[in-house]
N, CA, C and O of each residue as an XYZ file, in Angstrom:
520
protein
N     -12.983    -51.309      6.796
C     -12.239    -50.307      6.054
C     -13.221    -49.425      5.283
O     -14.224    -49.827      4.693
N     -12.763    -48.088      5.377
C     -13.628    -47.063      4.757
C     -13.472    -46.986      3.134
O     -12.359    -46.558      2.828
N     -14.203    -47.254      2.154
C     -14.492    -46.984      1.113
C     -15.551    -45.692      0.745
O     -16.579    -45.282      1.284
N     -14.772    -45.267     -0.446
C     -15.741    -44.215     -0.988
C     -15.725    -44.458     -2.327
O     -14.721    -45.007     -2.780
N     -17.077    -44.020     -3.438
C     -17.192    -43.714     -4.844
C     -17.757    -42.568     -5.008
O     -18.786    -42.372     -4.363
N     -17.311    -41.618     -5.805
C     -18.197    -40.545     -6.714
C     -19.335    -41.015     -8.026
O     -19.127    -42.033     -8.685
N     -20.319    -40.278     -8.231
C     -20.407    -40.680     -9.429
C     -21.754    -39.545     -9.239
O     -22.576    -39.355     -8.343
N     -21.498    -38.940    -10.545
C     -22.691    -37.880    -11.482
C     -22.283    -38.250    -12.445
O     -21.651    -39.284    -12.658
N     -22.741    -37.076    -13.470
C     -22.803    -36.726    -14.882
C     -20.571    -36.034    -15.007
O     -19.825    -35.366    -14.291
N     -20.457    -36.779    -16.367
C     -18.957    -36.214    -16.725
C     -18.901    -34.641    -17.069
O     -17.992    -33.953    -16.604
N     -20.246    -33.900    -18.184
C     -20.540    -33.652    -18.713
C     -21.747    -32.638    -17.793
O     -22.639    -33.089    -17.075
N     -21.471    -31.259    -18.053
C     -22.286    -29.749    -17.370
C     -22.128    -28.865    -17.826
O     -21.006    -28.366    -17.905
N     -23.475    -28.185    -18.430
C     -23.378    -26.947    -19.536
C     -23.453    -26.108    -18.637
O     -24.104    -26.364    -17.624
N     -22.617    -24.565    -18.841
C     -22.806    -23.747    -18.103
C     -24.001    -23.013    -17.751
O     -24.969    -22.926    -18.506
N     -23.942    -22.549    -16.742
C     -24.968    -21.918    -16.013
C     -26.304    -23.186    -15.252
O     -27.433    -22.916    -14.843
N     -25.626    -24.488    -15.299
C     -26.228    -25.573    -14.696
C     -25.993    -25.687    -13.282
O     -25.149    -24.928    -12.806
N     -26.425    -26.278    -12.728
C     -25.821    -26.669    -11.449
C     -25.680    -28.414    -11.652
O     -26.363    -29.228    -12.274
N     -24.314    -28.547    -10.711
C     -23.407    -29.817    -11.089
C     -24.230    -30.840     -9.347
O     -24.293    -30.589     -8.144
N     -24.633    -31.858    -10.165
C     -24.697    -32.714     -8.826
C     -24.153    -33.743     -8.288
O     -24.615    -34.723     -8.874
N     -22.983    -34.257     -7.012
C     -22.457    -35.057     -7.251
C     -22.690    -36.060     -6.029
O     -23.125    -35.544     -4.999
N     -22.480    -37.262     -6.027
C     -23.139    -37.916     -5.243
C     -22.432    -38.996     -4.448
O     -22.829    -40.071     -4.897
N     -21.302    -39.252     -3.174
C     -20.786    -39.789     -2.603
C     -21.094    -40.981     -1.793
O     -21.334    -40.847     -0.593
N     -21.105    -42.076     -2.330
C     -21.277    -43.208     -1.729
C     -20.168    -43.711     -0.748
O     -18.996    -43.799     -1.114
N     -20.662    -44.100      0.756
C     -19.592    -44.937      1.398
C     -20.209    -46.024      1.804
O     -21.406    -46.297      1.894
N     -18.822    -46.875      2.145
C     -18.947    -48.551      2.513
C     -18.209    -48.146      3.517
O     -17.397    -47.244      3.310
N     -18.350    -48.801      4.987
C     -17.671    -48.932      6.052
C     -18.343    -48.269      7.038
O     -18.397    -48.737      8.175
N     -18.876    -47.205      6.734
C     -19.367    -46.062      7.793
C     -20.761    -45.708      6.915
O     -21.324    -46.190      5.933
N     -21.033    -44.361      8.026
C     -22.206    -43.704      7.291
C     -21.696    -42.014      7.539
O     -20.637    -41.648      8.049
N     -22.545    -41.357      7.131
C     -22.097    -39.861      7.319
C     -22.584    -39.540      8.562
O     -21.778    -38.727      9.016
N     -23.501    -39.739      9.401
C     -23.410    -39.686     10.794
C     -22.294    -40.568     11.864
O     -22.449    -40.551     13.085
N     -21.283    -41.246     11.256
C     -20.360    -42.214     11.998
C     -19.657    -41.071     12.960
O     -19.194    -39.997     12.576
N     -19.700    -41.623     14.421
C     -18.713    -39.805     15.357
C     -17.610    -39.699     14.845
O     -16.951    -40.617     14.357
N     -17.288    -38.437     14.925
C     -16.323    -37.635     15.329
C     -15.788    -37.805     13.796
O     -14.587    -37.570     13.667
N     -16.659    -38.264     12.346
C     -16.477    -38.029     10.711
C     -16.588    -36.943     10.070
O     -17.395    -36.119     10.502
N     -16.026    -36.721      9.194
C     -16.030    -35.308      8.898
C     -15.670    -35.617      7.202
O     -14.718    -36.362      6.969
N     -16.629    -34.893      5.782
C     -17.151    -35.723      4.763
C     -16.584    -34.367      4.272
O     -16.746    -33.338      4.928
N     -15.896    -34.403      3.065
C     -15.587    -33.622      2.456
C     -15.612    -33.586      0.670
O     -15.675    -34.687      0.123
N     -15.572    -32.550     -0.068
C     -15.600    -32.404     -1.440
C     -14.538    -31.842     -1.711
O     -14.088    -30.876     -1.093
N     -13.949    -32.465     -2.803
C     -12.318    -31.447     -3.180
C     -12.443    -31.539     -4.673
O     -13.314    -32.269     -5.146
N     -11.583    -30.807     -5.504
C     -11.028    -31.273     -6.877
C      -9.784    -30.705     -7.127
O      -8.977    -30.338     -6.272
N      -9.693    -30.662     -8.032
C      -8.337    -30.551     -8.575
C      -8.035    -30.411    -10.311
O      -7.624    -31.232    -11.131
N      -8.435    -29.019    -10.423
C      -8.208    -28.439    -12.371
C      -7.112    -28.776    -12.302
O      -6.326    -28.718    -11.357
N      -6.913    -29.419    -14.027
C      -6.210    -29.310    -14.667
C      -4.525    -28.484    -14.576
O      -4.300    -27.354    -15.011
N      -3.783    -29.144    -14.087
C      -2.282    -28.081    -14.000
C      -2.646    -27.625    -12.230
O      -2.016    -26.612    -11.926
N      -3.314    -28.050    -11.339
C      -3.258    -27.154    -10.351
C      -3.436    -28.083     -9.286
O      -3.719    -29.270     -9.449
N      -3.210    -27.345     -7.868
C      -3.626    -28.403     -6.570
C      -4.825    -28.252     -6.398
O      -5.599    -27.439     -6.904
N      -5.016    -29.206     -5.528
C      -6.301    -29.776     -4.837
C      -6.795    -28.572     -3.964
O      -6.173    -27.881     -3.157
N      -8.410    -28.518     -4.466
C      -9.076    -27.266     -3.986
C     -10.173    -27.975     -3.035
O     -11.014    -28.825     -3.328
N      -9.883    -27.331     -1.763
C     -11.627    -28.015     -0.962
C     -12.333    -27.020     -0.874
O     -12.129    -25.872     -0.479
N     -13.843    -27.952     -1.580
C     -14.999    -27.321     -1.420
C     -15.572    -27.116     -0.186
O     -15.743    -25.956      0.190
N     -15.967    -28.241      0.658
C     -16.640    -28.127      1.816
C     -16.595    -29.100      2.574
O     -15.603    -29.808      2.401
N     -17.577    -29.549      3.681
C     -17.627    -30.338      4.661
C     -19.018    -30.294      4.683
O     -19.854    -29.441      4.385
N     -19.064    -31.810      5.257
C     -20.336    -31.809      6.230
C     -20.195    -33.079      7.355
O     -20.311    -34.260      7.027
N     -19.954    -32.666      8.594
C     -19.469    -33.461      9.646
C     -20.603    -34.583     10.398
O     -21.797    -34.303     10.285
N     -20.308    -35.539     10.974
C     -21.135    -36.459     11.742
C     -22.518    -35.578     12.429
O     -23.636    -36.084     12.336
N     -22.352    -34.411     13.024
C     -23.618    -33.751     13.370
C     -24.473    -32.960     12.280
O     -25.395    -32.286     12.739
N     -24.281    -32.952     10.820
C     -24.412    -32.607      9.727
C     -24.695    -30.951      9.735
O     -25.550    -30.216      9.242
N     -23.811    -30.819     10.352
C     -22.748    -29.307     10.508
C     -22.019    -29.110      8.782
O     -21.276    -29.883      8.176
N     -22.490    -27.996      8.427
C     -21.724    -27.894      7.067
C     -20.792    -26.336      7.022
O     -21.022    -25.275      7.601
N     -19.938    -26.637      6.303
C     -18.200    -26.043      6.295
C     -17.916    -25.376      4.949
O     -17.702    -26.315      4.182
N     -17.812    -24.280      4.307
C     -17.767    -24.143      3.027
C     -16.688    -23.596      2.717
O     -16.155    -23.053      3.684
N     -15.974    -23.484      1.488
C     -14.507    -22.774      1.122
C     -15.214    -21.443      0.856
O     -16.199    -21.348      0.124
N     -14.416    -20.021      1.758
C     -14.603    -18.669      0.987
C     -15.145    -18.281     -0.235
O     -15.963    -17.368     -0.347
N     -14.727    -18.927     -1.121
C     -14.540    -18.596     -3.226
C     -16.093    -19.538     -3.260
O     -17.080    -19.278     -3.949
N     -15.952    -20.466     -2.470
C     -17.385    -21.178     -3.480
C     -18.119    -21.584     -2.449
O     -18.427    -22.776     -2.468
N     -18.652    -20.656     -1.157
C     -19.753    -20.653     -0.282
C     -21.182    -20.453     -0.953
O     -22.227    -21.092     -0.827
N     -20.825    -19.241     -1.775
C     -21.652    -18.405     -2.479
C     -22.926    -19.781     -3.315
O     -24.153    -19.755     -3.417
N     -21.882    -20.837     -3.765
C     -22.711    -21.636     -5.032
C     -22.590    -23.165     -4.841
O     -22.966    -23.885     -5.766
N     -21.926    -23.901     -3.335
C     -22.078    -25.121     -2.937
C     -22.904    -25.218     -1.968
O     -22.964    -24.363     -1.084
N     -23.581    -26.174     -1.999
C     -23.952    -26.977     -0.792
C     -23.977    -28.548     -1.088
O     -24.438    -29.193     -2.030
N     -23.288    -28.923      0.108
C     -23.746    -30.348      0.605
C     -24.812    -30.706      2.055
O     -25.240    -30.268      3.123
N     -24.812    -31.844      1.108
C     -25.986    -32.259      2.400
C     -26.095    -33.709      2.359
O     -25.631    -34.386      1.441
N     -26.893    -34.310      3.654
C     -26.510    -36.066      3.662
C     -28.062    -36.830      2.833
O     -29.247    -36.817      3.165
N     -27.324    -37.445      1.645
C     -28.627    -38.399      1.935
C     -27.966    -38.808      0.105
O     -26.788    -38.547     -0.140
N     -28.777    -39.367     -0.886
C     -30.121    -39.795     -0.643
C     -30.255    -40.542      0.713
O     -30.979    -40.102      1.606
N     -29.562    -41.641      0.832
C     -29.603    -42.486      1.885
C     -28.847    -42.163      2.987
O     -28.433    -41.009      3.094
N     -28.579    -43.046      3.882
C     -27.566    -42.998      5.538
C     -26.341    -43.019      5.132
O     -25.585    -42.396      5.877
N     -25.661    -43.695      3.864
C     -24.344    -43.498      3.812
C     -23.813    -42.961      2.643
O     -22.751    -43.285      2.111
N     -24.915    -41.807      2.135
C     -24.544    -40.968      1.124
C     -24.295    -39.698      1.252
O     -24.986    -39.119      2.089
N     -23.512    -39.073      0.676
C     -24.076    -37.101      0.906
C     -23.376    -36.375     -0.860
O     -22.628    -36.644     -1.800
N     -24.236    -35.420     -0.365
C     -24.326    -34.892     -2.064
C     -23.885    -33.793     -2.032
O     -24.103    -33.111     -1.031
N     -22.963    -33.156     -3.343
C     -22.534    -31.703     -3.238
C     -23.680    -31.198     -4.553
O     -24.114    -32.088     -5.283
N     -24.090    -29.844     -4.771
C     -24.496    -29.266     -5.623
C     -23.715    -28.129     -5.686
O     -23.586    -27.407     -4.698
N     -23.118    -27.865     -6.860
C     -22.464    -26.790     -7.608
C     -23.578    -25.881     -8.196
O     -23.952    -26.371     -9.261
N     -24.433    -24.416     -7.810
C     -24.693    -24.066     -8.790
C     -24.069    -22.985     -9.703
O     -22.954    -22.471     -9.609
N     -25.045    -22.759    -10.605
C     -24.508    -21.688    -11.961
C     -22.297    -21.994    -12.541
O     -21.388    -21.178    -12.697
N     -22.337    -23.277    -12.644
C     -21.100    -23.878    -12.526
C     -20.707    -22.907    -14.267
O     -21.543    -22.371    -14.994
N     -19.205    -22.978    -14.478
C     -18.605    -22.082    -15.196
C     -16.879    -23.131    -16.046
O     -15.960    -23.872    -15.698
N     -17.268    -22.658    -16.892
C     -15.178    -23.418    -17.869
C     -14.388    -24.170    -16.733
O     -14.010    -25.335    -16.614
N     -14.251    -22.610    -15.640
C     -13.028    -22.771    -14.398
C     -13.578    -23.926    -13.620
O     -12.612    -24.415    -13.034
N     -14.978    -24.793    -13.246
C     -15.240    -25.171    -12.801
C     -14.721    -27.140    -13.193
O     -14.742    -28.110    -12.437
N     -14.324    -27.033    -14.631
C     -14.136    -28.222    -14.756
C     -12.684    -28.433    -14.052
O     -11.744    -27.640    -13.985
N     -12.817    -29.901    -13.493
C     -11.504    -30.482    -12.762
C     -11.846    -31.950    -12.405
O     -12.943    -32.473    -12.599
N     -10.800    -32.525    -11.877
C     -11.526    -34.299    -10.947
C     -12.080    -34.112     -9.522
O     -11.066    -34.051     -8.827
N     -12.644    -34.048     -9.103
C     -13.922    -34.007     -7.999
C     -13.941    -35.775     -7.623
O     -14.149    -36.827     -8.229
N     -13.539    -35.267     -6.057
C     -13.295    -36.457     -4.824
C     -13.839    -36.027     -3.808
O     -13.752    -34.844     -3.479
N     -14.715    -37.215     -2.914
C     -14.554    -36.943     -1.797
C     -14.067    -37.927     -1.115
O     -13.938    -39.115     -1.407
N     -13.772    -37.266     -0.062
C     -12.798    -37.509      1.147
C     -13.337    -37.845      2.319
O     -14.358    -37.193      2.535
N     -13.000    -38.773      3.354
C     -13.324    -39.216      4.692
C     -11.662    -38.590      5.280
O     -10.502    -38.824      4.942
N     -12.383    -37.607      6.427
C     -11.394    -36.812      7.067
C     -11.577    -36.763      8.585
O     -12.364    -37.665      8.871
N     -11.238    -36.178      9.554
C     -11.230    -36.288     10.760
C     -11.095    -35.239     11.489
O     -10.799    -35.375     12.676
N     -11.313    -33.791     10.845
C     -11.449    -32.586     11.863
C     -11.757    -31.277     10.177
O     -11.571    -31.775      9.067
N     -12.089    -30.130     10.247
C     -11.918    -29.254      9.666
C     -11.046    -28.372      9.385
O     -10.928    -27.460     10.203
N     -10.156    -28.359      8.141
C      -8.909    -27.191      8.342
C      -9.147    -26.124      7.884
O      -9.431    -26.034      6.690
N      -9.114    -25.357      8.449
C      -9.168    -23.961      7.942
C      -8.627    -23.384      6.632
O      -9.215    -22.766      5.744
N      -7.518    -23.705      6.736
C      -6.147    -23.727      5.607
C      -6.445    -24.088      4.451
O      -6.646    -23.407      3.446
N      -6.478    -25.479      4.647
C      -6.973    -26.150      3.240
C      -8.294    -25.231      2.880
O      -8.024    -24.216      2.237
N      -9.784    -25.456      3.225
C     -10.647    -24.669      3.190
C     -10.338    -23.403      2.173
O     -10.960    -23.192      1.132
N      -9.119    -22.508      2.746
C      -8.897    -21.303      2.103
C      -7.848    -21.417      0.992
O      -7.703    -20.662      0.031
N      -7.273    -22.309      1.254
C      -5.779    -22.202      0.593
C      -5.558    -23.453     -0.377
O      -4.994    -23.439     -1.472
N      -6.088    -24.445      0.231
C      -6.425    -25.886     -0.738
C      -4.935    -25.978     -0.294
O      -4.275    -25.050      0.173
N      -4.407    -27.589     -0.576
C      -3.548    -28.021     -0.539
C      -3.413    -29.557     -0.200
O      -3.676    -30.001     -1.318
N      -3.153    -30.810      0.679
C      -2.710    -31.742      0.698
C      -3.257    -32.989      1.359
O      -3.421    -33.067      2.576
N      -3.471    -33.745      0.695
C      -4.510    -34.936      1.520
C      -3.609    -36.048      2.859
O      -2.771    -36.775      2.326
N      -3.676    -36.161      3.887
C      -3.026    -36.760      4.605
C      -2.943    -38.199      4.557
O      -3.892    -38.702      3.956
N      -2.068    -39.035      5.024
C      -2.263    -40.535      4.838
C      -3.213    -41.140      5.490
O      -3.496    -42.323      5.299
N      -3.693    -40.519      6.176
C      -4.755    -40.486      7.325
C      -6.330    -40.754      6.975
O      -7.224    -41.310      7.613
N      -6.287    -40.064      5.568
C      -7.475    -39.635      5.107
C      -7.729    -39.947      3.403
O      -7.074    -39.704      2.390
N      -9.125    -40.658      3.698
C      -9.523    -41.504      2.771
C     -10.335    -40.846      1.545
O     -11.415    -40.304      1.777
N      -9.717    -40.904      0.013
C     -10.513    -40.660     -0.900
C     -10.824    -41.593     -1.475
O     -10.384    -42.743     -1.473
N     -12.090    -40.828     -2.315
C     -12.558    -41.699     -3.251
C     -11.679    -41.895     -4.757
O     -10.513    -41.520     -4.883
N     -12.486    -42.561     -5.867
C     -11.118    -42.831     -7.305
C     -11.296    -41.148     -7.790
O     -10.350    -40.597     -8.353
N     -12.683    -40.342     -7.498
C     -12.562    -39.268     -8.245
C     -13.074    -39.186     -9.346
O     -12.503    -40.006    -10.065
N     -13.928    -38.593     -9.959
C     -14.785    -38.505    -11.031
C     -14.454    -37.066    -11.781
O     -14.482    -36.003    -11.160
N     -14.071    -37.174    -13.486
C     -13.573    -35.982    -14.080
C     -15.216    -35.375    -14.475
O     -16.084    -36.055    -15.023
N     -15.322    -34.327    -14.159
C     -16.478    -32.990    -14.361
C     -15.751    -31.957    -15.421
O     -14.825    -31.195    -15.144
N     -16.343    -32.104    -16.604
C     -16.356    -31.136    -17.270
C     -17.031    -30.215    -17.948
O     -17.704    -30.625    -18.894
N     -17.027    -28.620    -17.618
C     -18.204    -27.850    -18.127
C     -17.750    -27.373    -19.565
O     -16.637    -27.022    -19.956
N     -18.745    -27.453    -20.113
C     -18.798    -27.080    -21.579
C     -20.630    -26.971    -22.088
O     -21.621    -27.471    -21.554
N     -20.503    -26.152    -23.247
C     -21.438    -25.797    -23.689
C     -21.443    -26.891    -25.123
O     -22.362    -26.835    -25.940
């Protein structure tokens, strides 16, 4: 069974860049046909996806925050990391990632709904403040 944890800093002054760091049990981020994702979810609002980075470490970014994410796999084989930079107020929310099984476009642009299908982590609250 696929397990995931988040874990950075709670706590990001603006104009920092946010680093967050996804541990799995069960798999690794090269496991086929996996597909590794970053989401959150401010305060009062739905679930926003950041990005992807799939078993061929192919990376996927949302429109709004191409500009200032990247993920990428490591430290180790069954880790991968998002970096937020020049992060901002709007930026605080709970930040999950997700074990998913194809790329949606939709969500990507539009954010919206996690399937039963698809495995998060507990989610770690990020908040920017000065």
């Amino acid at each position: 069974q696929v397990q995931l944890q988040e874990s950075g800093p709670g706590l990001v002054k603006p104009s920092q860049t946010l680093t967050l760091t996804c541990t799995i049990s069960g798999a690794s981020v090269t496991t086929d046909y996996h597909y590794w994702s970053w989401i959150r979810q401010p305060p009062g609002q739905k679930l926003e996806w950041i990005g992807y980075i799939n078993y061929a470490l192919t990376d996927y970014y949302s429109p709004s925050l191409r500009s200032r994410a990247f993920i990428s796999k490591g430290p180790s084989e069954n880790q991968f990391t998002l970096q937020l930079r020049e992060v901002v107020p709007e930026d605080t929310a709970v930040y999950y990632c997700v074990r998913e099984f194809s790329v949606d476009p939709d969500r990507l642009r539009y954010g919206g709904r996690l399937s039963s299908r698809e495995q998060r982590g507990p989610g770690i609250q990020v908040t920017v403040s000065a």
